[in-house]
DRENDREN-870937 format. One record per residue: residue in one letter; x, y, z of N, C-alpha, C in turn. Coordinates in steps of 0.1 Angstrom, whole numbers, padded with zeros to 4 digits, always signed. Last residue first. Example, Ala and Ser with C-alpha at 12.3 -4.5 7.8 and 13.67 -1.06 7.14 Angstrom:
2
S+0128-0022+0071+0137-0011+0071+0129+0000+0079;A+0132-0057+0078+0123-0045+0078+0132-0033+0078;
This chain:
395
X-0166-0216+0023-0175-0208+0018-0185-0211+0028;X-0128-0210+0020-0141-0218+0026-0152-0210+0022;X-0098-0224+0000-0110-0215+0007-0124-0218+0010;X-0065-0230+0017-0075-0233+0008-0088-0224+0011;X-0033-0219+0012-0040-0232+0013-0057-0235+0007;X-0016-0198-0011-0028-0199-0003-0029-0217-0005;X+0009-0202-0019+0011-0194-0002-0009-0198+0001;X+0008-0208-0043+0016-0215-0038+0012-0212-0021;X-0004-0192-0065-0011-0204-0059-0004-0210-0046;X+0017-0174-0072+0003-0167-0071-0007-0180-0064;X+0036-0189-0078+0036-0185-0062+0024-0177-0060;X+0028-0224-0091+0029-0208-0093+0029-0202-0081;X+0039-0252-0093+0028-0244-0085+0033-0228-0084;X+0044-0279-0113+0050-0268-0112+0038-0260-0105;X+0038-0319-0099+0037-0303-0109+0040-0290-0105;X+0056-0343-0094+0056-0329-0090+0050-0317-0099;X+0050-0364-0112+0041-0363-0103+0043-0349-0090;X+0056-0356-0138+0041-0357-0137+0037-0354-0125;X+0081-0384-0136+0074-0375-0144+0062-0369-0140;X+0094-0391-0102+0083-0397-0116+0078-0382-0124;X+0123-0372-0097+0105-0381-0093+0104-0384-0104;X+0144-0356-0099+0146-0374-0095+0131-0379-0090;X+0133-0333-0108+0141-0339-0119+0144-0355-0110;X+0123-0324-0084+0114-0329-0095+0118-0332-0106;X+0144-0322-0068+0132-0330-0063+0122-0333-0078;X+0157-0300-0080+0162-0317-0076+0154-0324-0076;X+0137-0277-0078+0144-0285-0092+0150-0295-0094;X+0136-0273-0052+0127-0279-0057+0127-0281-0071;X+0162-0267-0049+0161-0276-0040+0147-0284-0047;X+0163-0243-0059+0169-0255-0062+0167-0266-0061;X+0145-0227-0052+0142-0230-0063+0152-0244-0064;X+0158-0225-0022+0146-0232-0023+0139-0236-0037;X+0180-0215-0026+0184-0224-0020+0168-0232-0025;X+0169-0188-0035+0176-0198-0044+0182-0213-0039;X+0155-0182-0009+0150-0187-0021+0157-0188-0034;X+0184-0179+0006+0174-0185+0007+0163-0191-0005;X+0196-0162-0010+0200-0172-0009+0189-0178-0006;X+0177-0136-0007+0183-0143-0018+0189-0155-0019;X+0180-0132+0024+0169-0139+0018+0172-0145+0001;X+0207-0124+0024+0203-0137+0028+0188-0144+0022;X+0209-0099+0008+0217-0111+0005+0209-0123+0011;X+0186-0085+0026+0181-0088+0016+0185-0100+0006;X+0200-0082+0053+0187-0095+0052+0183-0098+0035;X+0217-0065+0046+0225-0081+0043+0212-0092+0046;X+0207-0047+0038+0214-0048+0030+0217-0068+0031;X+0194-0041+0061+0186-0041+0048+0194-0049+0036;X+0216-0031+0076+0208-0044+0081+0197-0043+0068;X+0230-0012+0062+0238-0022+0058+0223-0034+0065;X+0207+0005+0040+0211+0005+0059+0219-0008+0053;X+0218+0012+0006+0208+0003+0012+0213+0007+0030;X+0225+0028-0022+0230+0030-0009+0218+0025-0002;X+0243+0019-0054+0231+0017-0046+0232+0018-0030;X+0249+0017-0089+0254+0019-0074+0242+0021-0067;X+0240+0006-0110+0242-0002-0100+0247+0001-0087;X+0227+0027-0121+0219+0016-0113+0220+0006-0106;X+0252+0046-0127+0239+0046-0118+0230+0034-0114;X+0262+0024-0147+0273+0030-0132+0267+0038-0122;X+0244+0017-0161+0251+0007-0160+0258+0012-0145;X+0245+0046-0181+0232+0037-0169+0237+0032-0159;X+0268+0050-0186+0260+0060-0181+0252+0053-0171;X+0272+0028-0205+0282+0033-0193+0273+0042-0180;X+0244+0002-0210+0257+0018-0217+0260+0020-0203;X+0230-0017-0201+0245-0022-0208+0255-0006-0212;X+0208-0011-0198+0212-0011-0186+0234-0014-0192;X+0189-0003-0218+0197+0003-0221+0208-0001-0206;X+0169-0021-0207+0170-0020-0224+0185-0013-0228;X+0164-0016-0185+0168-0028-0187+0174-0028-0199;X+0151+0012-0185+0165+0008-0180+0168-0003-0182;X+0128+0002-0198+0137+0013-0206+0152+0013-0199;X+0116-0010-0176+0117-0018-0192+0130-0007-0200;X+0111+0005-0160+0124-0005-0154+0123-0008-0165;X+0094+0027-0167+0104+0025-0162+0118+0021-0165;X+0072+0010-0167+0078+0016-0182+0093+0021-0178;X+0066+0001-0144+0071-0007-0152+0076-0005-0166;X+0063+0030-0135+0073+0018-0124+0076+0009-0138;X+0038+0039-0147+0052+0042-0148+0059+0033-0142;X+0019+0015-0138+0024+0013-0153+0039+0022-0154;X+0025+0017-0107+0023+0005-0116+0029+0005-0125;X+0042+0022-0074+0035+0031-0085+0032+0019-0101;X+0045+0020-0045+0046+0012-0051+0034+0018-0068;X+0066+0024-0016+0054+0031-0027+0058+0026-0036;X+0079+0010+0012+0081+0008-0001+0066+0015-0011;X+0095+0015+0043+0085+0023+0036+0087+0017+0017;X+0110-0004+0069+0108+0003+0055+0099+0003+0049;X+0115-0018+0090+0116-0006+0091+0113+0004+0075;X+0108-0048+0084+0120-0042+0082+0128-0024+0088;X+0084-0048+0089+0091-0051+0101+0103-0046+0101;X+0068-0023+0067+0075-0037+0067+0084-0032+0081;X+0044-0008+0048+0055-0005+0060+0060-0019+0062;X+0032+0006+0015+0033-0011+0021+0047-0002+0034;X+0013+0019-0005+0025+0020-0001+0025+0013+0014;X+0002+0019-0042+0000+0020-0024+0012+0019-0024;X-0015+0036-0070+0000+0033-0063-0008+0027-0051;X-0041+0036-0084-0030+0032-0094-0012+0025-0081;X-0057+0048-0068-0059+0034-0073-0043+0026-0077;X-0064+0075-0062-0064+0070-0076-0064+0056-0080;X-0055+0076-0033-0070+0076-0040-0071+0074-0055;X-0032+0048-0027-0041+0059-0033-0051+0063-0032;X-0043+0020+0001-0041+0025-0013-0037+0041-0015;X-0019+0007+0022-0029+0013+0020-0024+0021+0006;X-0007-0016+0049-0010-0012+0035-0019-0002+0036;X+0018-0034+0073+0002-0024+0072+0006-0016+0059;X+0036-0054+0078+0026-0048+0086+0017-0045+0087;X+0052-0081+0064+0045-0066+0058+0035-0064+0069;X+0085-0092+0075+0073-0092+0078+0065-0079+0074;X+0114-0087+0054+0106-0087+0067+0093-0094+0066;X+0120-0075+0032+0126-0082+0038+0126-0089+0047;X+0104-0066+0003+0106-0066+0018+0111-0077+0021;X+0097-0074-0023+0109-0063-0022+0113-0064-0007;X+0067-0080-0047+0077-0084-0032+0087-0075-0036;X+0039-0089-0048+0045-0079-0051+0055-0080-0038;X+0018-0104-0073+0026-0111-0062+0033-0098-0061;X-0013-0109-0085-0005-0104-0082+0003-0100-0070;X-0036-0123-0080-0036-0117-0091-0021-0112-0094;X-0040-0156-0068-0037-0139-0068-0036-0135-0079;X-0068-0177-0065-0054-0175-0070-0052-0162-0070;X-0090-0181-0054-0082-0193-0056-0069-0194-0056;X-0105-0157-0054-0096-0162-0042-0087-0172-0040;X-0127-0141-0072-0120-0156-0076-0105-0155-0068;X-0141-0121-0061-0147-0129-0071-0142-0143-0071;X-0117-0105-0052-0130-0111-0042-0139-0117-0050;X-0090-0109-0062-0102-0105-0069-0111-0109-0056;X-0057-0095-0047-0068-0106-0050-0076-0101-0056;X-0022-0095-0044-0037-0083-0049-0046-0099-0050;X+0000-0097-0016-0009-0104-0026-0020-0094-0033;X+0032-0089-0009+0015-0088-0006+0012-0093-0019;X+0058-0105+0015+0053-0104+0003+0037-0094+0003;X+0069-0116+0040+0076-0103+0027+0071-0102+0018;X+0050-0131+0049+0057-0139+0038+0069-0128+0035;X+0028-0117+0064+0037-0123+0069+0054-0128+0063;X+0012-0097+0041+0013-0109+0044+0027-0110+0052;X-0014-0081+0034-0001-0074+0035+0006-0089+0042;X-0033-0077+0000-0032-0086+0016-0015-0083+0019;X-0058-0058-0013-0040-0062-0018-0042-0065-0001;X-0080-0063-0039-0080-0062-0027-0062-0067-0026;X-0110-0054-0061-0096-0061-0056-0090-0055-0044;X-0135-0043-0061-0135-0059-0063-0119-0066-0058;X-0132-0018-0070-0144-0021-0058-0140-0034-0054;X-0112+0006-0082-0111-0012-0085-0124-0016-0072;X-0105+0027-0069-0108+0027-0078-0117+0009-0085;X-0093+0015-0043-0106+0028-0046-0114+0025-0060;X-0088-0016-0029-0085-0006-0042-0093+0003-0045;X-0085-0020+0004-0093-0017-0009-0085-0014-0020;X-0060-0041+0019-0066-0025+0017-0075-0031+0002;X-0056-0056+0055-0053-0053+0038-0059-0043+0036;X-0029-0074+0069-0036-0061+0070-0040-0062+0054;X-0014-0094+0082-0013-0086+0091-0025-0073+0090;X-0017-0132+0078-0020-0118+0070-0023-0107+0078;X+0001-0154+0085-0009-0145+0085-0008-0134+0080;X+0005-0181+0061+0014-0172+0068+0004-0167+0072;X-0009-0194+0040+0003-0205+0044+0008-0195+0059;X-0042-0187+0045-0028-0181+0036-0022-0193+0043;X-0075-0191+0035-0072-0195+0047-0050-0192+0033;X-0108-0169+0032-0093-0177+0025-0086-0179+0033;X-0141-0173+0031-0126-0175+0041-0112-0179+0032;X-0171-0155+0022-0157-0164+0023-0145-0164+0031;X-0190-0145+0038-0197-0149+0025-0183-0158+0020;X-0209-0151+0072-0200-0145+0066-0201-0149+0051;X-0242-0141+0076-0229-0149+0081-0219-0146+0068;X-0265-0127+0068-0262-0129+0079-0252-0140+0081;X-0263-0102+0046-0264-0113+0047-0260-0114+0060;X-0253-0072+0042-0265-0078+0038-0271-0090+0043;X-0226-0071+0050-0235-0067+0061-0251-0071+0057;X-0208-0098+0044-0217-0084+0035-0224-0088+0050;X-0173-0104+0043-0181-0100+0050-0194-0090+0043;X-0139-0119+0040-0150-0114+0036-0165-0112+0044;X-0110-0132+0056-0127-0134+0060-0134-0119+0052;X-0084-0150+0055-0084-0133+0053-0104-0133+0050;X-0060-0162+0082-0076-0160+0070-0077-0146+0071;X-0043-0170+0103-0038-0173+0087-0050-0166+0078;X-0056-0167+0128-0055-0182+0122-0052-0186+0105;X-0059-0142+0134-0047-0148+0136-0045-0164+0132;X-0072-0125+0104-0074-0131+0115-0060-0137+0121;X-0087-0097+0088-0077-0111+0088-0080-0114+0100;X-0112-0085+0066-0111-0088+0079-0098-0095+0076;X-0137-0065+0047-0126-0076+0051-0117-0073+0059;X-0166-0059+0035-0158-0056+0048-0147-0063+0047;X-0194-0039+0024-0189-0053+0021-0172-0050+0029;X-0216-0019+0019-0220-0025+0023-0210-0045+0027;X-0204-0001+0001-0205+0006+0016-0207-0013+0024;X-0182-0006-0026-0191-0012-0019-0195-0010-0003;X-0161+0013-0028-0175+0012-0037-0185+0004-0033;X-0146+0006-0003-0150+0024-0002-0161+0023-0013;X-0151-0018+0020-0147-0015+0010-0153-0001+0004;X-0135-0017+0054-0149-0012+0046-0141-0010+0032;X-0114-0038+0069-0115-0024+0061-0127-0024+0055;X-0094-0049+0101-0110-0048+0096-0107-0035+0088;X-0076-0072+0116-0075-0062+0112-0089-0061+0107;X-0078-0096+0138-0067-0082+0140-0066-0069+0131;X-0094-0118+0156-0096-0111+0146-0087-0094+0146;X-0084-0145+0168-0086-0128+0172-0089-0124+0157;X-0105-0178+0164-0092-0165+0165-0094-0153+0165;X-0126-0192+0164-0124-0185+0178-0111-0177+0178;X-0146-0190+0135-0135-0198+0142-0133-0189+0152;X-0164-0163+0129-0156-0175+0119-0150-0182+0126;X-0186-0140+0131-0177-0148+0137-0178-0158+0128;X-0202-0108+0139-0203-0120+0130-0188-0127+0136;X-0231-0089+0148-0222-0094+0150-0216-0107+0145;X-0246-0054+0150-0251-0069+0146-0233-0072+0148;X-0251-0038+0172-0261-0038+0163-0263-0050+0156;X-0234-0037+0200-0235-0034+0185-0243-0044+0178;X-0247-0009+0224-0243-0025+0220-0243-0023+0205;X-0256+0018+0223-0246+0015+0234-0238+0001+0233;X-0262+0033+0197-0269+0021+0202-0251+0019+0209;X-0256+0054+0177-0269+0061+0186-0273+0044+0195;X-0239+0051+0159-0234+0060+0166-0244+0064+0178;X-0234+0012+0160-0245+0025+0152-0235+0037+0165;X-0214-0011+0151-0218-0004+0158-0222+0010+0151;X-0209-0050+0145-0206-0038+0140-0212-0028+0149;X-0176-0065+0151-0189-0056+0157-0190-0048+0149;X-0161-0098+0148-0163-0087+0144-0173-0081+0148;X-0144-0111+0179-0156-0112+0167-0153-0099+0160;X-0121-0101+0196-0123-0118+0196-0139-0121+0180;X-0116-0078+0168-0115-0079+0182-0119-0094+0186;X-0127-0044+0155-0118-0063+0153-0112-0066+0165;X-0158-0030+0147-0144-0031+0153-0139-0046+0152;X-0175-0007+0116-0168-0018+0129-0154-0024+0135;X-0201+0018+0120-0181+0017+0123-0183+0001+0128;X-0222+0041+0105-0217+0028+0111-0199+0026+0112;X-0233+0060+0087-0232+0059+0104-0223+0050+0110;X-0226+0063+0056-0235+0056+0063-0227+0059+0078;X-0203+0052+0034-0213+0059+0034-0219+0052+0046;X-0176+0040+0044-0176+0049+0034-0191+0058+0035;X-0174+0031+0081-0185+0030+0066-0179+0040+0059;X-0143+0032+0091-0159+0035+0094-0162+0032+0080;X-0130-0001+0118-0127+0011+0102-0141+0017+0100;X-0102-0010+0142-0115-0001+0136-0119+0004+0128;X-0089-0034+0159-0089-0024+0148-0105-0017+0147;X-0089-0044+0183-0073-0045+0176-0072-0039+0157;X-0099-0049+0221-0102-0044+0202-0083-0042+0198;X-0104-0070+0246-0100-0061+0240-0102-0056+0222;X-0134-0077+0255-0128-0081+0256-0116-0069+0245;X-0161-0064+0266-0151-0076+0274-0141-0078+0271;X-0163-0032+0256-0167-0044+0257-0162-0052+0268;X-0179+0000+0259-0172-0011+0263-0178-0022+0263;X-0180+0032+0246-0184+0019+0241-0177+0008+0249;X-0184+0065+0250-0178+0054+0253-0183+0037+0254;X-0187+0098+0238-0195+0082+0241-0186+0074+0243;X-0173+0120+0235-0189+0117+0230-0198+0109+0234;X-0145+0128+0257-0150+0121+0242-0170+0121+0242;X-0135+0159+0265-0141+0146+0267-0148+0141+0256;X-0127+0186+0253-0115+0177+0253-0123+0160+0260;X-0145+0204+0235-0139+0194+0245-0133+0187+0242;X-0144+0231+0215-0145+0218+0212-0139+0216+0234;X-0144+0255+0215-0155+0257+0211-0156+0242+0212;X-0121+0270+0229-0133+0274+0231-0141+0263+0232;X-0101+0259+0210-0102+0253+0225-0114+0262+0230;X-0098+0267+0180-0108+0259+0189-0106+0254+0203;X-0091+0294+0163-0085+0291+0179-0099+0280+0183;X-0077+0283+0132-0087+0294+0141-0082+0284+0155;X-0066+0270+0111-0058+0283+0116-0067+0289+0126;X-0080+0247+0105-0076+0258+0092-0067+0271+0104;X-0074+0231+0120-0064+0231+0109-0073+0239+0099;X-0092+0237+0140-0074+0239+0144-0068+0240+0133;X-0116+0233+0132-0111+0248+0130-0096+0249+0133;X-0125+0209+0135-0120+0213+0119-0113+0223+0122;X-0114+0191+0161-0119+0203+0161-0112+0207+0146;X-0141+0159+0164-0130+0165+0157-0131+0180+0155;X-0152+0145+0188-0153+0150+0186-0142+0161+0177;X-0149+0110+0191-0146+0122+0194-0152+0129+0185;X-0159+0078+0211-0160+0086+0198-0155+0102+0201;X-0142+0042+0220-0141+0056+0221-0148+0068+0207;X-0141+0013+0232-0144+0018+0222-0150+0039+0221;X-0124-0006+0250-0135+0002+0250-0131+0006+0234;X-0108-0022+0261-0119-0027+0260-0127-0016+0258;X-0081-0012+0263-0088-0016+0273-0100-0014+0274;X-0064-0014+0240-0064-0029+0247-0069-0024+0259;X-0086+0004+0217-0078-0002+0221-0084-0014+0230;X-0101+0029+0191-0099+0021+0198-0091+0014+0207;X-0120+0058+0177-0105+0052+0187-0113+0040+0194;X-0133+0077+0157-0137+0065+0168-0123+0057+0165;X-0140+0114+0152-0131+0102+0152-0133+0092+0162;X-0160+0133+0132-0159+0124+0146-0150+0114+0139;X-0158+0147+0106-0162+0153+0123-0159+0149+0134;X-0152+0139+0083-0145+0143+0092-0147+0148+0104;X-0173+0130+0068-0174+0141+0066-0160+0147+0075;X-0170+0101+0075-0166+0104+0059-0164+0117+0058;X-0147+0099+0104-0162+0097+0097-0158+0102+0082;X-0117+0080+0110-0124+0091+0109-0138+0090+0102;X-0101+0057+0131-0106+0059+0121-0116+0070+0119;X-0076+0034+0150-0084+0048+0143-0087+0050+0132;X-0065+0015+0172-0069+0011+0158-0075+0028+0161;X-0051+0010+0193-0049-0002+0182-0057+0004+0172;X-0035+0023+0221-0045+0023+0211-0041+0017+0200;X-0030+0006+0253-0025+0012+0239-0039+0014+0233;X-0052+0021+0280-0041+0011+0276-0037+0019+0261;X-0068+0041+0284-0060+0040+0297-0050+0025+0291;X-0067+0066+0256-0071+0051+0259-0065+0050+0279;X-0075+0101+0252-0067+0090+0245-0079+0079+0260;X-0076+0128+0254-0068+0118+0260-0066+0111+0260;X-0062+0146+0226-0067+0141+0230-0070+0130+0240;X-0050+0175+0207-0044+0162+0217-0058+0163+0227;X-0043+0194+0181-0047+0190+0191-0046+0178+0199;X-0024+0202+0166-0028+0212+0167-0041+0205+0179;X+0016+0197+0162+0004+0190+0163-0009+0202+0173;X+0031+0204+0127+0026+0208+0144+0014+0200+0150;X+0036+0204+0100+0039+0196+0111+0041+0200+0126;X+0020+0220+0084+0035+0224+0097+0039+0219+0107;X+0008+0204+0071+0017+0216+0063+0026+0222+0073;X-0003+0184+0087+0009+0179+0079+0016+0195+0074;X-0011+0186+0117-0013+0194+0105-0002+0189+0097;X-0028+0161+0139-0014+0172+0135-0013+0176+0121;X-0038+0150+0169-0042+0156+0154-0030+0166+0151;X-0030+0121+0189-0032+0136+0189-0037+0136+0169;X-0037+0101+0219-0041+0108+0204-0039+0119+0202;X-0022+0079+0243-0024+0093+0239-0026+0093+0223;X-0016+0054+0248-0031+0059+0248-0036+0073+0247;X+0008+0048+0247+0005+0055+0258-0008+0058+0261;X+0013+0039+0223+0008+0028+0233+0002+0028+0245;X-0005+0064+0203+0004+0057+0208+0000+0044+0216;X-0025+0075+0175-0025+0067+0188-0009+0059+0189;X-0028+0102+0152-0021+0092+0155-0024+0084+0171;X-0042+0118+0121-0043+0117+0134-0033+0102+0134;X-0043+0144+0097-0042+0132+0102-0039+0129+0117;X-0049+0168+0074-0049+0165+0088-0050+0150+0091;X-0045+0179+0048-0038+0183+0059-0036+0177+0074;X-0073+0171+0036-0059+0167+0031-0046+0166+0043;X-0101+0168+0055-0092+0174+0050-0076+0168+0052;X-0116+0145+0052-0122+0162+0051-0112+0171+0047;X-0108+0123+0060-0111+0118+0046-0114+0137+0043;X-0079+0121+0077-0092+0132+0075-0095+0128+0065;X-0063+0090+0086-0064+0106+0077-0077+0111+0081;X-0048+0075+0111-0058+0077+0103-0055+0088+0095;X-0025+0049+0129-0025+0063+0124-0036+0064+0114;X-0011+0034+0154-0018+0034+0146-0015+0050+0137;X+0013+0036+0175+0006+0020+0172-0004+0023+0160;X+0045+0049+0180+0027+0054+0174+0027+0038+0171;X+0059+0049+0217+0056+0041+0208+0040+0046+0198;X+0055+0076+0238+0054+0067+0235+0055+0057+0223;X+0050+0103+0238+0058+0101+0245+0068+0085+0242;X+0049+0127+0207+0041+0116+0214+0054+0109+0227;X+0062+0144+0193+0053+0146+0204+0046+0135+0215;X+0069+0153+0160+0074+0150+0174+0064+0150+0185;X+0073+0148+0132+0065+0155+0138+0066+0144+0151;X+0098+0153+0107+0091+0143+0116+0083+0154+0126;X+0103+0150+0068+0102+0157+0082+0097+0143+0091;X+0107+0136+0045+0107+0151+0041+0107+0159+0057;X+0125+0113+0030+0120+0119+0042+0122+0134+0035;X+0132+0095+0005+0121+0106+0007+0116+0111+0020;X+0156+0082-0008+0152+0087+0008+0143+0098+0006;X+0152+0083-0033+0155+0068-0024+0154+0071-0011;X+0152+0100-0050+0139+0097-0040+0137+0085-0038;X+0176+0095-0065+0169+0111-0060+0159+0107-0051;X+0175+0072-0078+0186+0080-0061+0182+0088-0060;X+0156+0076-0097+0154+0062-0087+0162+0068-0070;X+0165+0096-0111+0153+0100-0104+0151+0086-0092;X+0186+0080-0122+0189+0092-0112+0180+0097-0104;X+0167+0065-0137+0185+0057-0134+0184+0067-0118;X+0154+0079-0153+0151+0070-0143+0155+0066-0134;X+0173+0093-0170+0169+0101-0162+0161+0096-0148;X+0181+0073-0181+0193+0076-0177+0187+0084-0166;X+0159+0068-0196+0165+0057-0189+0174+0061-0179;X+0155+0088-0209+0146+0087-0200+0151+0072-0192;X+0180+0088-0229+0179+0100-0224+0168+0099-0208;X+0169+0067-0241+0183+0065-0234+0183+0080-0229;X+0150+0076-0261+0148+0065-0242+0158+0062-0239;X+0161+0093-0273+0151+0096-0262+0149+0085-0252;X+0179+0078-0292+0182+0091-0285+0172+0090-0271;X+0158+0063-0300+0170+0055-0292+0171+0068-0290;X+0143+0079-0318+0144+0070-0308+0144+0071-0297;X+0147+0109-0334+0155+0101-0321+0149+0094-0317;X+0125+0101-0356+0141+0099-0359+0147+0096-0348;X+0093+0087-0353+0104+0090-0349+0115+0091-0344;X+0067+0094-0375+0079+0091-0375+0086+0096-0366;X+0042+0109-0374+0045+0091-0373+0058+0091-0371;X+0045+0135-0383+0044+0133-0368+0046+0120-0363;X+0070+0150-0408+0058+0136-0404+0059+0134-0391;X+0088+0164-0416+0081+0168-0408+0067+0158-0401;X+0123+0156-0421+0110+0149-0427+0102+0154-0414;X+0149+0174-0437+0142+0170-0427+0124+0167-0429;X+0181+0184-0443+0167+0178-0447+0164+0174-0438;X+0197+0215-0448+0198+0202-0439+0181+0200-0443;X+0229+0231-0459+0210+0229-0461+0211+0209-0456;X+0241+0252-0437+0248+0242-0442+0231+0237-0448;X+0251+0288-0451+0241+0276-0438+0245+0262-0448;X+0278+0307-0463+0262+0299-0461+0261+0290-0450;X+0304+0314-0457+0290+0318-0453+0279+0315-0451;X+0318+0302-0480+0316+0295-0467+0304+0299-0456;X+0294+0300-0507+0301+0308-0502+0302+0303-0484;X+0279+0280-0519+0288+0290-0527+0295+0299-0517;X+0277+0242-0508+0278+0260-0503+0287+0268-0515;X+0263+0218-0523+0272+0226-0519+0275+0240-0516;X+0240+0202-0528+0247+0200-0517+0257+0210-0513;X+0234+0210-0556+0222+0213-0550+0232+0213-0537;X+0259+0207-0567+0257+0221-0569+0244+0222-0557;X+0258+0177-0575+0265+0190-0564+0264+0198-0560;X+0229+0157-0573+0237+0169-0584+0248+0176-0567;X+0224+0123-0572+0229+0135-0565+0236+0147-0574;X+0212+0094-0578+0218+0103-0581+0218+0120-0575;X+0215+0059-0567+0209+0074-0562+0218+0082-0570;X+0204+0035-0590+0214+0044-0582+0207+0052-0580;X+0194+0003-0599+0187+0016-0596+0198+0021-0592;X+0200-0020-0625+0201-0018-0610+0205+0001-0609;X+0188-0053-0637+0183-0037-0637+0191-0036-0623;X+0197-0077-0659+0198-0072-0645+0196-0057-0645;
């Protein structure tokens, strides 16, 4: 039997004089490393607190409107400016750096339902419930600081009417064109009084409409009949229909991603889909408690941020978000964590729809755990909730 010892001289370990430094070893290798556990309990702890830190991210309100805001656009031109429609039919433009609003527009003789800006920022096309379709003229110079009531009117460009009311509007990424949602879809040129070309699926309203931003040429729509309707301006009828268990109030592009697409659904829930393969989601993303309203991406791709009936604003960030929660989960058992992430300051009506819905779908896993432990083997199969909400698709 061989057996190795560590040997150790004293003299190398020990101080001649209390004076000395204590000699401490240390391995300079960049692969290796010693704190750990030190450091993601250090970024756990800091997630823990960064989570209450910007649990209430109000930073301001910009005041003005008389009325109920029914919509709201950006300046794809500039960062600073965004615009809003009341029910009042009043629009205004308001500088986010001082939250002022720098011009006002007259707007609709009903609500406005829908706005959208050109790519360059120039012209804004407003819509609403009294049948028209409106273009303006955007004044750049309010938000950099110059005096435009000289130089811009206050009457719109053109006026577009139809028969029947509108309930969105989105413009081409590239190109002239804008279409609206309304009993069909329209599309419309900035130089033709009628629109240009026109498409239809079943006789329900059609309520929301988004230009995909890599593909100028490709459109999605929901409807009030539960469907979420794809569209290539190339082709003359529509190209698919996904029909949801719920309606689908709104969806958004992915910038980055040309092909996926996140659905703001009735359910409290949104869906990411592939426009390739509609069979099944890609991705189920819940927290609301309510009904999801209205979505929209980043420009990077990576976050959106979803409004809900609830009254609440959820930003929704990916890979950090999930490196995240993995590092708090991991460490969620030390004191430190454990006493930050579980305290939690929710509106108490957030608080108790959120308890109920939890019941709820634990009422409903159970329920369908009985049901398939007293059938025939086989004949309840397990249906994933990425399958479960869509009924079926048409082509």
């Amino acid at each position: 039997m061989k057996v190795k010892v560590i040997s150790r001289s004293t003299d190398e370990f020990t101080r001649e004089r209390s004076q000395d430094l204590q000699r401490v070893f240390r391995n300079f290798d960049p692969n290796l490393r010693t704190h750990e556990k030190a450091t993601e309990y250090v970024r756990a702890l800091n997630a823990a607190k960064l989570e209450k830190i910007f649990a209430r991210p109000f930073i301001g309100a910009m005041e003005g409107h008389i009325d109920a805001v029914s919509c709201m656009a950006k300046n794809p031109n500039h960062l600073k400016g965004i615009f809003s429609g009341s029910m009042d039919g009043d629009i205004r433009l308001w500088d986010l750096a001082t939250r002022h609003c720098v011009h006002q527009f007259p707007g609709h003789q009903g609500a406005v339902k829908g706005l959208t800006a050109s790519t360059d920022g120039r012209i804004l096309v407003s819509c609403g419930t009294d049948c028209s379709v409106r273009l303006w003229n955007v004044p750049a110079a309010s938000l950099m600081g110059l005096d435009s009531s000289s130089n811009y009117s206050s009457e719109p460009m053109a006026i577009y009417v139809s028969k029947n009311a509108f309930w969105g509007v989105d413009h081409q990424w590239d190109g002239d064109h804008f279409a609206t949602a309304g009993a069909q879809v329209d599309l419309w040129d900035y130089n033709r009084s009628e629109p240009i070309r026109s498409f239809e699926w079943g006789k329900d309203t059609v309520i929301s409409v988004r230009f995909n931003p890599g593909e100028p040429n490709l459109l999605a729509t929901t409807s009030r009949d539960r469907g979420i309707i794809l569209y290539d301006l190339r082709l003359s009828s529509p190209v698919r229909k996904l029909i949801m268990q719920t309606k689908t109030n709104s969806v958004a592009w992915n910038p980055m991603e040309p092909m996926n697409f996140t659905a703001a659904n009735e359910d409290c829930n949104c869906y990411s889909f592939d426009a390739r393969k509609l069979d099944e989601a890609k991705c189920v993303h819940k927290d609301h408690v309510s009904a999801v309203m209205d979505i929209d991406y980043s420009p990077t791709g990576r976050e959106f941020v979803t409004g809900s009936y609830d009254r609440t604003l959820l930003p929704r960030e990916r890979r950090k978000h999930e490196y995240l929660e993995a590092v708090k989960k991991r460490y969620k058992h030390l004191p430190d964590v454990k006493r930050i992430v579980r305290h939690r300051h929710l509106p108490k009506p957030i608080f108790k729809a959120a308890a109920l819905r939890r019941i709820v779908i634990d009422a409903e896993r159970k329920k369908e755990e009985r049901r398939r432990a007293h059938s025939t083997p086989g004949s309840r199969p397990i249906v994933p909730i990425r399958k479960k909400r869509i009924i079926k698709e048409l082509k």
